[in-house]
Structure formats: structure tokens, C-alpha cells
C-alpha positions in Angstrom: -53.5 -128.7 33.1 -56.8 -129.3 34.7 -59.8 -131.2 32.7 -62.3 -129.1 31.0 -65.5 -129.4 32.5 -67.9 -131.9 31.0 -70.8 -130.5 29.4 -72.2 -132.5 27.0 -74.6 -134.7 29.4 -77.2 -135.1 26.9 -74.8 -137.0 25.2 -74.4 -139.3 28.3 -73.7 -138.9 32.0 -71.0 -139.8 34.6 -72.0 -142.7 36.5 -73.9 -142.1 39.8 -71.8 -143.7 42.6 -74.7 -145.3 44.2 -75.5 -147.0 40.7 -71.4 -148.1 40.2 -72.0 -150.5 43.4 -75.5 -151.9 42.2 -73.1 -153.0 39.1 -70.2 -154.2 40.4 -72.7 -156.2 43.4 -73.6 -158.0 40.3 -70.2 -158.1 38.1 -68.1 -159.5 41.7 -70.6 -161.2 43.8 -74.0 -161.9 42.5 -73.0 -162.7 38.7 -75.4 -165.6 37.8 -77.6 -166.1 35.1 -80.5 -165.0 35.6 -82.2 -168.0 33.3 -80.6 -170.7 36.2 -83.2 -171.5 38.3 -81.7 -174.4 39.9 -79.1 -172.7 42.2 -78.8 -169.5 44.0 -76.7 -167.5 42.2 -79.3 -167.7 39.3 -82.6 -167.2 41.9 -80.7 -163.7 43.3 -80.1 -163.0 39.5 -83.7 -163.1 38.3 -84.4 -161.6 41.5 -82.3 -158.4 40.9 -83.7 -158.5 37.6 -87.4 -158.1 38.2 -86.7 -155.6 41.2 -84.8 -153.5 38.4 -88.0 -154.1 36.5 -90.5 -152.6 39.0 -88.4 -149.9 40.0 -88.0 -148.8 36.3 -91.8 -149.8 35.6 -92.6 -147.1 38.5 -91.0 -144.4 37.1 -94.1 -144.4 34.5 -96.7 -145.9 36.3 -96.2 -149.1 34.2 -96.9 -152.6 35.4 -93.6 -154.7 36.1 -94.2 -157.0 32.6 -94.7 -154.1 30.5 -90.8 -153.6 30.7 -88.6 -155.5 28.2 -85.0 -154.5 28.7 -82.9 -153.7 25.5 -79.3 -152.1 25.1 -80.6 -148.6 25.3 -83.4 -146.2 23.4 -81.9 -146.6 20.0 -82.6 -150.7 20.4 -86.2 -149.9 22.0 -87.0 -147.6 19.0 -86.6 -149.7 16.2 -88.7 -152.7 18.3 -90.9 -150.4 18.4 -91.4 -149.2 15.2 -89.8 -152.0 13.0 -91.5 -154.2 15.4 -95.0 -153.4 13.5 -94.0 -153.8 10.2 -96.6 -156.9 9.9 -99.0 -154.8 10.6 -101.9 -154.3 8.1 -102.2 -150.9 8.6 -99.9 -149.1 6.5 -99.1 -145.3 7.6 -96.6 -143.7 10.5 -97.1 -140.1 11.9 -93.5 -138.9 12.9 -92.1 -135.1 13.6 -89.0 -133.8 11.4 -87.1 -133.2 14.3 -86.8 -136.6 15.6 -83.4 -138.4 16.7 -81.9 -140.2 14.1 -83.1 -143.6 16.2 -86.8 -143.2 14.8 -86.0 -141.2 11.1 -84.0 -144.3 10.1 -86.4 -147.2 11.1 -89.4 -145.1 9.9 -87.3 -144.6 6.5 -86.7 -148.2 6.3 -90.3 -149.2 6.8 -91.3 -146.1 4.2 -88.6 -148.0 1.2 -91.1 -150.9 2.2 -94.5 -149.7 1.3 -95.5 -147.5 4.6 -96.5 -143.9 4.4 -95.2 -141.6 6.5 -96.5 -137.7 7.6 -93.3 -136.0 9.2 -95.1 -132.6 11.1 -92.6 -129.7 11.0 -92.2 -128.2 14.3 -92.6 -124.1 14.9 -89.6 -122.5 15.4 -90.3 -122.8 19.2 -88.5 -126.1 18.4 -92.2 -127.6 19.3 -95.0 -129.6 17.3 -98.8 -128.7 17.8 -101.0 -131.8 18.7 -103.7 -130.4 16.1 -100.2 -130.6 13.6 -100.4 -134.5 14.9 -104.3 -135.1 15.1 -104.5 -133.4 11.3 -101.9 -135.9 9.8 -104.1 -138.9 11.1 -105.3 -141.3 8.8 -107.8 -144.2 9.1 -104.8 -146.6 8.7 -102.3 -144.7 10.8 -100.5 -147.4 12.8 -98.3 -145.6 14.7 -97.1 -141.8 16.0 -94.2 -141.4 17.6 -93.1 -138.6 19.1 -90.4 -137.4 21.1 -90.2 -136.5 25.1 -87.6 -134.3 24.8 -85.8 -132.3 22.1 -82.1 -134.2 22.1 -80.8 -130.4 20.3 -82.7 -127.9 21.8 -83.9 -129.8 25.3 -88.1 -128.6 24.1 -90.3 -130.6 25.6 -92.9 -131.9 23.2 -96.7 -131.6 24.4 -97.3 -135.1 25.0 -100.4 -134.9 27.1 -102.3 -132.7 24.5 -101.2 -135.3 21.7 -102.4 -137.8 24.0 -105.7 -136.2 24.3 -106.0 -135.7 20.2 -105.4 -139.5 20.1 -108.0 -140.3 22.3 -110.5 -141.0 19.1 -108.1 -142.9 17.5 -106.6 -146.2 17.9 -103.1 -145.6 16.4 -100.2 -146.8 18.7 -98.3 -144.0 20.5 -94.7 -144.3 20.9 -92.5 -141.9 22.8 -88.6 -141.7 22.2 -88.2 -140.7 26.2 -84.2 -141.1 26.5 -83.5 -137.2 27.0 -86.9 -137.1 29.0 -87.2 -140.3 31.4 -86.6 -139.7 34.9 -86.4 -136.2 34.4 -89.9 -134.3 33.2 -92.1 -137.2 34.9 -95.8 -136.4 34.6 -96.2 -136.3 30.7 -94.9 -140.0 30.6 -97.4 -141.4 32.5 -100.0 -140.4 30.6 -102.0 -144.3 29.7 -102.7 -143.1 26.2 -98.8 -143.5 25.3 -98.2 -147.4 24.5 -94.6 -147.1 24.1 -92.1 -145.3 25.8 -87.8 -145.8 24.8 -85.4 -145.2 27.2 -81.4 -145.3 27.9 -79.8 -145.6 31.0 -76.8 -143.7 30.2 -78.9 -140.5 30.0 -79.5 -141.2 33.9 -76.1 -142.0 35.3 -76.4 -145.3 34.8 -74.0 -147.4 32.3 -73.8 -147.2 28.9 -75.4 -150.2 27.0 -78.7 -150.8 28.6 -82.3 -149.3 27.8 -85.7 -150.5 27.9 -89.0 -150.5 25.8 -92.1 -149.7 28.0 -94.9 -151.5 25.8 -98.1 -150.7 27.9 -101.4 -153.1 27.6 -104.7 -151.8 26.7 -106.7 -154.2 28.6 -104.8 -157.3 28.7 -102.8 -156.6 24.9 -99.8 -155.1 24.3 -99.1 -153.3 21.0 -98.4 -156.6 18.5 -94.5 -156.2 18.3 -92.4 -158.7 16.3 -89.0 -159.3 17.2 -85.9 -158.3 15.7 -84.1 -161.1 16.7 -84.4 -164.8 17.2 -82.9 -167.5 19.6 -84.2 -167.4 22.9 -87.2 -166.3 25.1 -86.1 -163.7 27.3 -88.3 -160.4 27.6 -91.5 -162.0 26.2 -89.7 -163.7 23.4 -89.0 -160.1 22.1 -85.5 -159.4 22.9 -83.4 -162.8 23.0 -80.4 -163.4 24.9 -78.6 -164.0 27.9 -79.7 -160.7 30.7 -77.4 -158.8 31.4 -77.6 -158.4 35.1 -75.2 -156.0 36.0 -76.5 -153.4 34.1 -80.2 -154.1 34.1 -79.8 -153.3 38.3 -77.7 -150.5 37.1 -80.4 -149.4 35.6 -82.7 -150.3 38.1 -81.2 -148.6 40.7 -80.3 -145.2 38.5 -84.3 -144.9 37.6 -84.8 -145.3 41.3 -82.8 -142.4 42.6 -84.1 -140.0 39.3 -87.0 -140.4 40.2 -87.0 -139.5 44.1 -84.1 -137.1 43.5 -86.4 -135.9 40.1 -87.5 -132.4 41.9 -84.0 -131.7 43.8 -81.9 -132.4 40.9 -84.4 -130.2 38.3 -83.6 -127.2 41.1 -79.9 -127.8 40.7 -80.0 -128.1 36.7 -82.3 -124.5 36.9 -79.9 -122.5 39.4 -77.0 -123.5 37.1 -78.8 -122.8 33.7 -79.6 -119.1 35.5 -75.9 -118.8 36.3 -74.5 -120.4 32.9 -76.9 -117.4 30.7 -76.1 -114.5 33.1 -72.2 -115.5 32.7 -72.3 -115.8 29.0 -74.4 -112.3 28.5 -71.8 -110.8 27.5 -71.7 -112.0 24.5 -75.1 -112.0 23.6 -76.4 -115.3 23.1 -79.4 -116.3 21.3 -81.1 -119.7 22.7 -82.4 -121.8 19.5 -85.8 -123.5 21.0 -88.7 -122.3 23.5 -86.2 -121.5 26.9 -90.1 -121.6 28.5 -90.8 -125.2 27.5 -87.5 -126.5 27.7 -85.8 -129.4 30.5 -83.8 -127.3 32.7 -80.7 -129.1 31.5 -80.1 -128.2 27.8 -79.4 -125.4 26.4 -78.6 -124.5 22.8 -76.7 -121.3 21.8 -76.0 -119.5 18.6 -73.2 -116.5 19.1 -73.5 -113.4 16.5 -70.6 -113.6 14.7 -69.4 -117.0 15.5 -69.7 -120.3 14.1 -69.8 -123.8 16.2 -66.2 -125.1 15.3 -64.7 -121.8 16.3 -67.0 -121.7 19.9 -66.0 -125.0 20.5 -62.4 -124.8 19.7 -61.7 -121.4 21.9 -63.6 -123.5 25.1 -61.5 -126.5 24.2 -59.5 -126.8 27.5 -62.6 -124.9 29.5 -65.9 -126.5 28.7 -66.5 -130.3 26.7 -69.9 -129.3 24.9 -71.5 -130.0 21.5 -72.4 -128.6 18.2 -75.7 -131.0 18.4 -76.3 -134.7 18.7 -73.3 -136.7 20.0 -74.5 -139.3 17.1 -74.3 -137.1 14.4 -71.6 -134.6 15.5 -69.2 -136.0 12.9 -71.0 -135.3 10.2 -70.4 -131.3 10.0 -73.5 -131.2 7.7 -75.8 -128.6 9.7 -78.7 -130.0 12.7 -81.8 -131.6 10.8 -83.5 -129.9 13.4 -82.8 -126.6 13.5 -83.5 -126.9 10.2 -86.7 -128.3 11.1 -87.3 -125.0 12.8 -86.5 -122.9 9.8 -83.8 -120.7 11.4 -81.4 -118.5 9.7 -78.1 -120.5 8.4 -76.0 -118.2 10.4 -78.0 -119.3 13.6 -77.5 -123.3 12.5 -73.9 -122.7 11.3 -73.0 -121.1 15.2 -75.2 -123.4 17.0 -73.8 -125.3 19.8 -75.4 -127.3 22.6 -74.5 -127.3 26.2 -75.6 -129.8 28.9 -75.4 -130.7 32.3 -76.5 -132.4 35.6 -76.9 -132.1 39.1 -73.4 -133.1 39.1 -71.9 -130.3 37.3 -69.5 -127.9 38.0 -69.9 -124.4 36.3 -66.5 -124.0 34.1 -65.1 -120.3 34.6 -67.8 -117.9 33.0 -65.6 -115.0 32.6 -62.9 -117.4 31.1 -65.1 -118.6 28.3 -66.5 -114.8 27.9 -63.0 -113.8 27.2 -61.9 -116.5 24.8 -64.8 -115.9 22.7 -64.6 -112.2 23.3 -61.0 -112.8 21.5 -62.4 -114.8 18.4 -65.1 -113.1 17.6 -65.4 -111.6 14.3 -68.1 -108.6 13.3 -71.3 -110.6 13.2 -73.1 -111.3 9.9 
């Protein structure tokens, strides 16, 4: 029987080839520590490091020491946010339809005397920056705010929120994994401080992240660590580097962002193809297909809910009824909730996601299973 085709890349992606021999260079050959600075296995280890560095500090127009490597965006959000709870200031501006990686450090910081303002999004899937500049405070610490939609794939108007912070010195954190190396420009905006990111969302291995913490002059947001023991990554992330995937990573934010434009033409010809196959059965896309990444998709079918979608494609197409961190709890998506839609669109929701890797799995296949299942819509 073949494979299904895998779907689900917003969830994570294959491995580029080009990035599995930048690993394994540094799992077989070069392995040294890259805290050894008396030999040269430790000098071509710190080496690969701080290339990895720059080429993931260029991807943002950041400097080479605003990049402290973490296991992955999950990791580089709670730095970032439970990073500041010293801070004086006591109030966070967050959206409702964040990933679970920022809702549970901000909740933890909230059971300790923050504030928080969560902004409901329209049900474009999108927040408004006048939403954002309307919940600041005088002691608003910190806003984060998402890249990209990890559901729906809506890309959240970071430049405008950018520009309604201007006035205000609150730190701006972006939770980028679904976004970095993808949709470039917004990111570079100077105004965002912080910027999360996973390197599995970019072919590279699973495990490895960063947190971009930009300088305003010559300081960096005041972060305190998580965790103690060593100096590495500006005594903010302590332990022994992992050098394998760091260059993984290096290398993978290197080729996204020269291939960025080519593979965003790929991921638009197959989203074109993947709606005109499933027409048929009349699908209704949850979030703003306008403002969206070309890559992620989410579907509601009229008369079907997501277990039953997901069980007819079962040997055709691996996809998801939502976040790949959540999926086990059958409880519906916090953010299409977020987006007020109906609980037949929520309950038949599914989400669909792909590369420039990606084969298309047989349209009129998956037409016909679901053509088979259906039952009158409700």
C-alpha cells in the first residue's frame, strides 16, 4: 500500500537534504565542543556555531549576538515572556488566538500578579493594531503577537502594530515559528524586540529554535534566565551547544531565505490546485484566504465533522484537525473560537499543509471518499 501523502507541515517538515549533511558534518566529523578552545575540533565547533548564527541573524536583519539558540519556539517564548517577570512593570498585551507556547507562560505570569489584555481577533482570523494600541497601558511590559496563524496560516499585521507601538516603550515579541523564513519583510521590522523561532518548521531538525532579542541602542530587552549552570548564549540559555543542529539550523534558515520567493510560488500553484480539486465538495476556508501564507489552509466541509474527514483521507492525505500540540485533546480550536464561527464550522474544521516538497495526493480520490461519507449538511 503506498504512504499517504504528508500534509501536516505546519506541524513540522521533512528534512531538507542539504540541511541532513550540515548535521551529520557535525554528528561524524566535526563533533567538538564548541566551549574547547584549546584544540581544533572545539575552534571548527564554535566556528560552525557563529556562522549558523549570522546566517540565522540575516534572515531578520538582526546582528550576529542578538541570537541566543534554544530548543525551538516553544523554549524561546517562555524566555521571552517568563524571562520579564522581574520586571516592574506589571501588564502583557496578548491575542486570544495565540499558540499554546505564549497562553501558558502569560497565564503563569497572570496567577502571579501580571495583568493581561487578550484582543479577540475578527473573524478574518486577524487582530487590528488599533485592537493592540487600545489595550496599552502605561505599565504594559510586553505585547506579543504572532507572525503567523499556526490554525488558519493568517498573517497578523505586524508592521502596523509596529507602527502603533512606536509611542510606546512596551517590548514587542513575535511568536515567528509558522512565519520565519517564509513571509520575510514584516520580521524585520526594528520596532519588534523579540522574535521565536523553530527549526523544524524549516526543514531543519526537530529540537532546535532560537530567540532573536534585538538591542535598542546598545540594550537588549532585560531577560532573566530560566535556567542556571553555565554561560552559554549570554548566560541566558546554559548548556553544552548543540552543534549539529545549531548548523542544521543555520544552514535550513540560509536556503529559506534565498529559496523564500521560489518555494512561496510552489506553496501558491499547489494551494490553487488543492481548492480547485476539492470544489466539489464545497469547502469553506476558516481565516482571511487574502492574508494568509500560501501554505496553510483550513477547511470546514458542510455536513462533515473533522474525525470523519480525516478518517475517510486516512490512507490518502496525513493532515490535521488543528495544532499538532493540542490535536489530542478533541475539545474544539481556541481559535476558531477566537473567531466566533459557527460550532458546525469548528466541529468539521481541519487543517491542511504543505511545502515546496509536496506531492498533491489524488484530488478526485479524496473528492470521492468524502463524497461517500457525507451526510445532509446541518
Amino acid at each position: 500500500m503506498p504512504k499517504p501523502v504528508y500534509l501536516d507541515c505546519a506541524a513540522t517538515t521533512p528534512i531538507e537534504p542539504r540541511v541532513r549533511e550540515e548535521v551529520l558534518r557535525f554528528l561524524d566529523e566535526d563533533f567538538g565542543n564548541a566551549g574547547s578552545r584549546t584544540h581544533e575540533w572545539g575552534r571548527r565547533a564554535k566556528s560552525a556555531v557563529e556562522s549558523a548564527r549570522a546566517k540565522v541573524a540575516a534572515v531578520v536583519e538582526a546582528t550576529r549576538g542578538e541570537v541566543i539558540f534554544t530548543s525551538g519556539a516553544t523554549e524561546s517564548n517562555n524566555l521571552a515572556i517568563l524571562g520579564l517577570m522581574e520586571s516592574r512593570r506589571k501588564h502583557i498585551v496578548t491575542t486570544e488566538i495565540e499558540h499554546n507556547a505564549v497562553l501558558e507562560p502569560v497565564r503563569h505570569l497572570a496567577a502571579r500578579g501580571f495583568d493581561v489584555t487578550f484582543v479577540a481577533p475578527d473573524a478574518s482570523g486577524a487582530v487590528s493594531a488599533a485592537a493592540i494600541a487600545r489595550a496599552l497601558r502605561d505599565d504594559t511590559v510586553l505585547v506579543s503577537v504572532m507572525h503567523v496563524n499556526n490554525e488558519t496560516g493568517v498573517l497578523q499585521p505586524l508592521d502596523e502594530i509596529a507602527r502603533a507601538l512606536e509611542s510606546h516603550d512596551a517590548y514587542f515579541h513575535v511568536d515567528a515559528a509558522q512565519g520565519f523564513g517564509k513571509h520575510v519583510a514584516p520580521l524585520r521590522n526594528k520596532r519588534i524586540d523579540l522574535i521565536s523561532l523553530s527549526g523544524h518548521k524549516i526543514h531543519a531538525p526537530k529540537g532546535i529554535g532560537a530567540l532573536i532579542a534585538r538591542k535598542r541602542g546598545r540594550e537588549a530587552a532585560p531577560l532573566s534566565p530560566l535556567l542556571h549552570g553555565g554561560g552559554q548564549e549570554r548566560g541566558l540559555r546554559p548548556g553544552t551547544l548543540p552543534v549539529h543542529l545549531i548548523a542544521g539550523l543555520g544552514k535550513a534558515a540560509e536556503l529559506a531565505f534565498e529559496e523564500s520567493d521560489f518555494r512561496a510560488a510552489i506553496c501558491r500553484k499547489f494551494r490553487e490546485k488543492l481548492l480547485a480539486g476539492l470544489a466539489p465538495l464545497g469547502p469553506v476556508i476558516n481565516g482571511a484566504a487574502d492574508r494568509s501564507l500560501p501554505n496553510i489552509v483550513n477547511l470546514s466541509f458542510p455536513g462533515l465533522d473533522a474525525d470523519t474527514v480525516m478518517e475517510a483521507w486516512a490512507d490518502l492525505a496525513a493532515i490535521s484537525d488543528g495544532a499538532a500540540c493540542s490535536s489530542a485533546d478533541y475539545s474544539c480550536s481556541h481559535v476558531l473560537s477566537a473567531m466566533r464561527l459557527s460550532e458546525e464550522r469548528k466541529q468539521g474544521a481541519v487543517r491542511i499543509s504543505w511545502c515546496h516538497f509536496s506531492e498533491l495526493p489524488d484530488l478526485p480520490r479524496l473528492v470521492e471518499q468524502l463524497a461517500r461519507v457525507r451526510t445532509p449538511a446541518i
